[in-house]
C-alpha positions in Angstrom: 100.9 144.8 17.0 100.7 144.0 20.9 102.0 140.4 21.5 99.4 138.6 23.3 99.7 137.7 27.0 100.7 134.1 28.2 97.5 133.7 29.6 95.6 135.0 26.7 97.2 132.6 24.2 96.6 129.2 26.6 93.3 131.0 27.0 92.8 130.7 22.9 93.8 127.4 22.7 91.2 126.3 25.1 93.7 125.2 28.0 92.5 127.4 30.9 88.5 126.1 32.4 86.2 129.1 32.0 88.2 131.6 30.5 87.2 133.8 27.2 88.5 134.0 24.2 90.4 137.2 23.7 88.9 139.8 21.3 85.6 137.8 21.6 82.1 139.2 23.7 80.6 135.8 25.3 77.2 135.5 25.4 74.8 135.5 28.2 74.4 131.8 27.8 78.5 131.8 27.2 79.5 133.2 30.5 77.1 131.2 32.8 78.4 128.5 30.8 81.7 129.3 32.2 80.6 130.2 35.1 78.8 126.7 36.0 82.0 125.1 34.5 84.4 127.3 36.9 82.0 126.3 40.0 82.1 122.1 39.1 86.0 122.3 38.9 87.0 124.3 41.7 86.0 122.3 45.3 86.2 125.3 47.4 83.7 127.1 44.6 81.3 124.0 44.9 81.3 123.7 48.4 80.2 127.4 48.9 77.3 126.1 45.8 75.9 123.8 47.9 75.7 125.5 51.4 74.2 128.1 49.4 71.1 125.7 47.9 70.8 124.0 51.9 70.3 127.4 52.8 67.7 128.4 50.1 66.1 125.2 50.2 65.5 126.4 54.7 64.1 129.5 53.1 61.9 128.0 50.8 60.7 125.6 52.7 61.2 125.9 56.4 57.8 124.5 57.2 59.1 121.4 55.8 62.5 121.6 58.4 60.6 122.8 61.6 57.2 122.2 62.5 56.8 124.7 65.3 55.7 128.3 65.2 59.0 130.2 65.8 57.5 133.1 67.9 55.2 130.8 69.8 55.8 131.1 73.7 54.4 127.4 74.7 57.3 125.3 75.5 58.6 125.5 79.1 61.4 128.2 79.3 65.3 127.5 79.0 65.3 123.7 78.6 68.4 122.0 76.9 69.1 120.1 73.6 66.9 117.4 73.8 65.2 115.2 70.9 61.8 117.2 71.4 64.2 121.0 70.8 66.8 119.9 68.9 69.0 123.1 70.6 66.4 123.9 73.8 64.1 126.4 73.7 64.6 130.6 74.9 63.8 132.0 77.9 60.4 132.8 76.7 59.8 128.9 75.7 60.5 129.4 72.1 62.0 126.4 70.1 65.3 127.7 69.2 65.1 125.0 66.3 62.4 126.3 64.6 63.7 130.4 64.7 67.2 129.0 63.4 65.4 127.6 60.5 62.5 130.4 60.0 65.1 132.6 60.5 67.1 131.5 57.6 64.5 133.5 55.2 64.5 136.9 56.4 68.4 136.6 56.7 68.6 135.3 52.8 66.3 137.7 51.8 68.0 141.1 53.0 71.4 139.4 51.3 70.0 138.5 48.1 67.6 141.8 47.7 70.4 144.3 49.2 73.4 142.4 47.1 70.9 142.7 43.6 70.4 146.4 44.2 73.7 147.3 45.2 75.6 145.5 42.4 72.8 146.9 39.8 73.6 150.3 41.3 77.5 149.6 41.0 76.5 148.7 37.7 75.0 151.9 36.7 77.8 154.5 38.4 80.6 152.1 37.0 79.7 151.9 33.7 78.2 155.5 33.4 81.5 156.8 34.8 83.8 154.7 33.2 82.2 154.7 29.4 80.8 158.2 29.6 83.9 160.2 31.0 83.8 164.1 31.3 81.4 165.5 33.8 79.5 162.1 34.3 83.2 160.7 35.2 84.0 163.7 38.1 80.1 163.9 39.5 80.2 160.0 39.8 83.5 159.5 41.0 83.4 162.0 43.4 80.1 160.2 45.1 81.8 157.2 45.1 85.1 158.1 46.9 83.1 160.1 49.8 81.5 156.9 50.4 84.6 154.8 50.3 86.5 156.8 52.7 83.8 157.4 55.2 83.6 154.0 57.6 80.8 152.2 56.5 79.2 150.4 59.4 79.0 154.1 61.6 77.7 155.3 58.8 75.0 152.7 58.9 74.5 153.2 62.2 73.8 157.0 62.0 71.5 156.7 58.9 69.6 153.8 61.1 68.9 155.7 64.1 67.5 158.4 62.9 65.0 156.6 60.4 61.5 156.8 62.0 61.0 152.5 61.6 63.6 149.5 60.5 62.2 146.9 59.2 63.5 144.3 56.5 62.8 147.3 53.8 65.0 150.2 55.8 67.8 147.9 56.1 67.8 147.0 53.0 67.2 150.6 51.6 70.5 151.8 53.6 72.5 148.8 52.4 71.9 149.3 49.0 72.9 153.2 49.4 76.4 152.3 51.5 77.4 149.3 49.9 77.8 150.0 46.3 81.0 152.2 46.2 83.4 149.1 46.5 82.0 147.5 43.4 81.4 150.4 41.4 85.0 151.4 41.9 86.1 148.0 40.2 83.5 148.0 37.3 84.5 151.5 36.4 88.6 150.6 36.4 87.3 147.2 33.9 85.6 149.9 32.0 88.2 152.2 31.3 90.3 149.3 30.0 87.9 147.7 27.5 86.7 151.6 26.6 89.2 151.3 23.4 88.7 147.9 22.3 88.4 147.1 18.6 84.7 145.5 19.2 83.8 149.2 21.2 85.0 150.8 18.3 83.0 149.0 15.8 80.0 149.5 17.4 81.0 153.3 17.8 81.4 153.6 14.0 78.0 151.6 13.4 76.8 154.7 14.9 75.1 152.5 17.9 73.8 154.7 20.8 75.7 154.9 24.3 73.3 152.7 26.0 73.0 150.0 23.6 76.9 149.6 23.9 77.0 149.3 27.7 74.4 147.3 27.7 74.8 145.0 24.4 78.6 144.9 24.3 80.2 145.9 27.8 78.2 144.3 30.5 78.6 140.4 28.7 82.1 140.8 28.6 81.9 142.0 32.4 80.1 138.8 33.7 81.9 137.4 35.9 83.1 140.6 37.7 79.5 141.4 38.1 78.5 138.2 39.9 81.6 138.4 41.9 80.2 142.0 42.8 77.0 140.5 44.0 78.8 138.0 46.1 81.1 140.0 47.9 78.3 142.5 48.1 76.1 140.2 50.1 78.6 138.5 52.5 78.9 142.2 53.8 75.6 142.7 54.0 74.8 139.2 55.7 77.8 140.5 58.4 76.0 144.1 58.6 72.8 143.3 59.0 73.0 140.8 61.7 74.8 143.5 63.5 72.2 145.8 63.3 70.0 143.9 64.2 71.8 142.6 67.4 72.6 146.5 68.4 68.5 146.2 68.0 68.0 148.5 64.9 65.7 146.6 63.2 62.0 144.8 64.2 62.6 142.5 67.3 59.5 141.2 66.4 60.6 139.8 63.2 62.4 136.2 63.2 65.9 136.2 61.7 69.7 135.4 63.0 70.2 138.9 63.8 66.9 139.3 66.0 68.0 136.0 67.8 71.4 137.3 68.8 69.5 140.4 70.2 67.5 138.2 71.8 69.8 136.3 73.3 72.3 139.5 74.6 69.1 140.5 76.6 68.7 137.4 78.3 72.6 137.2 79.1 72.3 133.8 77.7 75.9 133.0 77.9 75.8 133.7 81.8 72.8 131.4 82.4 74.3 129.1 80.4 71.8 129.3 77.5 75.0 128.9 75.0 73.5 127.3 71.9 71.0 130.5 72.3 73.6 132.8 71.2 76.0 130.4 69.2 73.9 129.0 66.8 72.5 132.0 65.0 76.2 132.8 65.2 77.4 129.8 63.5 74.7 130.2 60.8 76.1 133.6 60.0 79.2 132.6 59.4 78.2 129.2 57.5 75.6 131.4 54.9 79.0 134.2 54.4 80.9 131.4 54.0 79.2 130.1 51.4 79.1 133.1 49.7 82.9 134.2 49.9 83.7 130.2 48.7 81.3 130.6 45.5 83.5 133.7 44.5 86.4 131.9 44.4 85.1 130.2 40.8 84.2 134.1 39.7 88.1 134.9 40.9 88.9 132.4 38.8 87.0 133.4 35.5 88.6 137.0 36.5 91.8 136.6 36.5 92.4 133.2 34.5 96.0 132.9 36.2 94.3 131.9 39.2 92.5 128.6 37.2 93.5 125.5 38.5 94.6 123.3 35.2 94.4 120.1 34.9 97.0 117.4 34.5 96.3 116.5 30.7 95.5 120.2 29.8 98.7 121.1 31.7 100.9 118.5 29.5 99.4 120.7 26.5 100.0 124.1 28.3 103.6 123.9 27.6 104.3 124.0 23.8 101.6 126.9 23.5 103.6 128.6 26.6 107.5 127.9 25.7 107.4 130.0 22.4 105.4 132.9 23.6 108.1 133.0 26.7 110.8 132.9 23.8 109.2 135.7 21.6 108.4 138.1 24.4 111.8 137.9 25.6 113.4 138.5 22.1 110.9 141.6 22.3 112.3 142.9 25.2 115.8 142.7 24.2 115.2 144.2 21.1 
């Protein structure tokens, strides 16, 4: 028999926050159990939580934030920060304020909607690929390396100009079909190490179909890795989409960070000293990725449970578990 790992016996005795038990498939209620638990104990992880509700709450509820209609033209053009436009208004007398915080929605929505659908198509070609083997393997495979090696943002630009109209459902349409070869690369690599397990096996035996394993008993034990998927997933697409917008492939009608950094190149709003015009929508891109990169370090955590950050009292108890593992795995080396 395989001697457990180190991290898999303090992982048994309860000592490392949020990871499983080996041999064991958590429930859906187990692994956002963890989950939750991983985000409360790791500050960079709850930090990147809470930026992420401000910025739902904005999208929710910008009416409540900003009063003014963001595309209005009825303030008088270019003035400063003042307590009337909290960052001035554009050179069409928009309040900058109020597109900064109506803008939040759009932005939130093409992450959210794009991240969902790529990671449920990384899902899909990961599993299939990884479970199925054969023919489904090679076909798959092959898909997804021509899209990994191909650079993604020309790509995107190429499929984007020759669409007939980009709106918020084009971009995320080509999103979702370029940004789901990165994840389904790592869901297919977990699946071809939990393909043999002793619980895959059972369920083989039962004579359960192929889908009710992937579903049933793969994708709970894959969790984590899946969120973490969606996360890194949709700080891409946040970065992308912006920039496709500011190249102006998109609606310049529409009101999101992107459109305002268009906007705002026009106008040459850094020479005419309309700064805030181009460096807030700037600073919220960067804040809402952010957020989203720091929420993944709880799901790196869960991952890979060397990476969990034990605490002092745990840590006093880590050491008796560890000390003979370290003494029996070296004895099996040497022997």
């Amino acid at each position: 028999m395989a001697m457990p790992s180190i991290y898999e016996a303090a992982a048994t005795e309860g000592l490392l926050p949020g990871a499983p038990q080996p041999g064991k498939v958590p429930s859906a209620g187990q692994a956002f159990g963890r989950i939750w638990k991983s985000i409360r104990s790791n500050k960079k992880a709850l930090a990147g939580a809470v930026l992420l509700a401000i910025f739902t709450l904005l999208a929710i509820f910008p009416w409540a934030i900003a009063r003014d209609n963001p595309s209005a033209e009825i303030y008088k053009a270019s003035l400063g920060p003042s307590t009337a436009h909290l960052f001035g208004t554009t050179s069409y007398g928009q309040d900058l304020f109020a597109q900064a915080v109506w803008g939040t929605r759009e932005t939130l929505i093409i992450a959210v909607v794009s991240g969902v659908l790529s990671t449920f198509l990384s899902v899909i070609m990961g599993l299939a690929a990884g479970y199925l083997g054969g023919a489904w393997d090679s076909v798959l495979n092959f898909i997804t390396d021509v899209l990994l090696v191909v650079p993604t943002f020309p790509l995107l630009i190429i499929i984007v100009a020759y669409l007939p109209r980009v709106g918020v459902p084009g971009l995320i349409l080509v999103l979702v079909v370029t940004g789901y070869s990165y994840g389904a690369r790592q869901l297919r690599a977990q699946t071809l190490s939990v393909r043999s397990r002793d619980y895959l096996e059972a369920a083989r035996v039962r004579g359960e179909r192929r889908f009710y394993v992937i579903l049933v008993e793969i994708i709970p034990s894959m969790t984590s890795l899946i969120v973490a998927t969606f996360l890194g997933t949709a700080v891409y697409n946040v970065l992308a989409a912006a920039g496709l917008q500011f190249l102006g492939f998109g609606d310049p009608s529409s009101v999101s960070w992107g459109t305002m950094l268009y906007w705002a190149q026009n106008n040459e709003a850094l020479q005419t000293d309309q700064y805030l015009w181009a460096i807030v929508p700037g600073a919220l891109i960067g804040l809402l990725g952010a957020a989203f990169a720091l929420t993944n370090y709880a799901f790196d955590e869960i991952s890979n449970p060397a990476l969990a950050r034990v605490p002092l009292s745990r840590a006093r108890r880590l050491n008796p578990v560890l000390n003979p593992i370290y003494r029996r795995l070296s004895a099996n080396r040497s022997s």
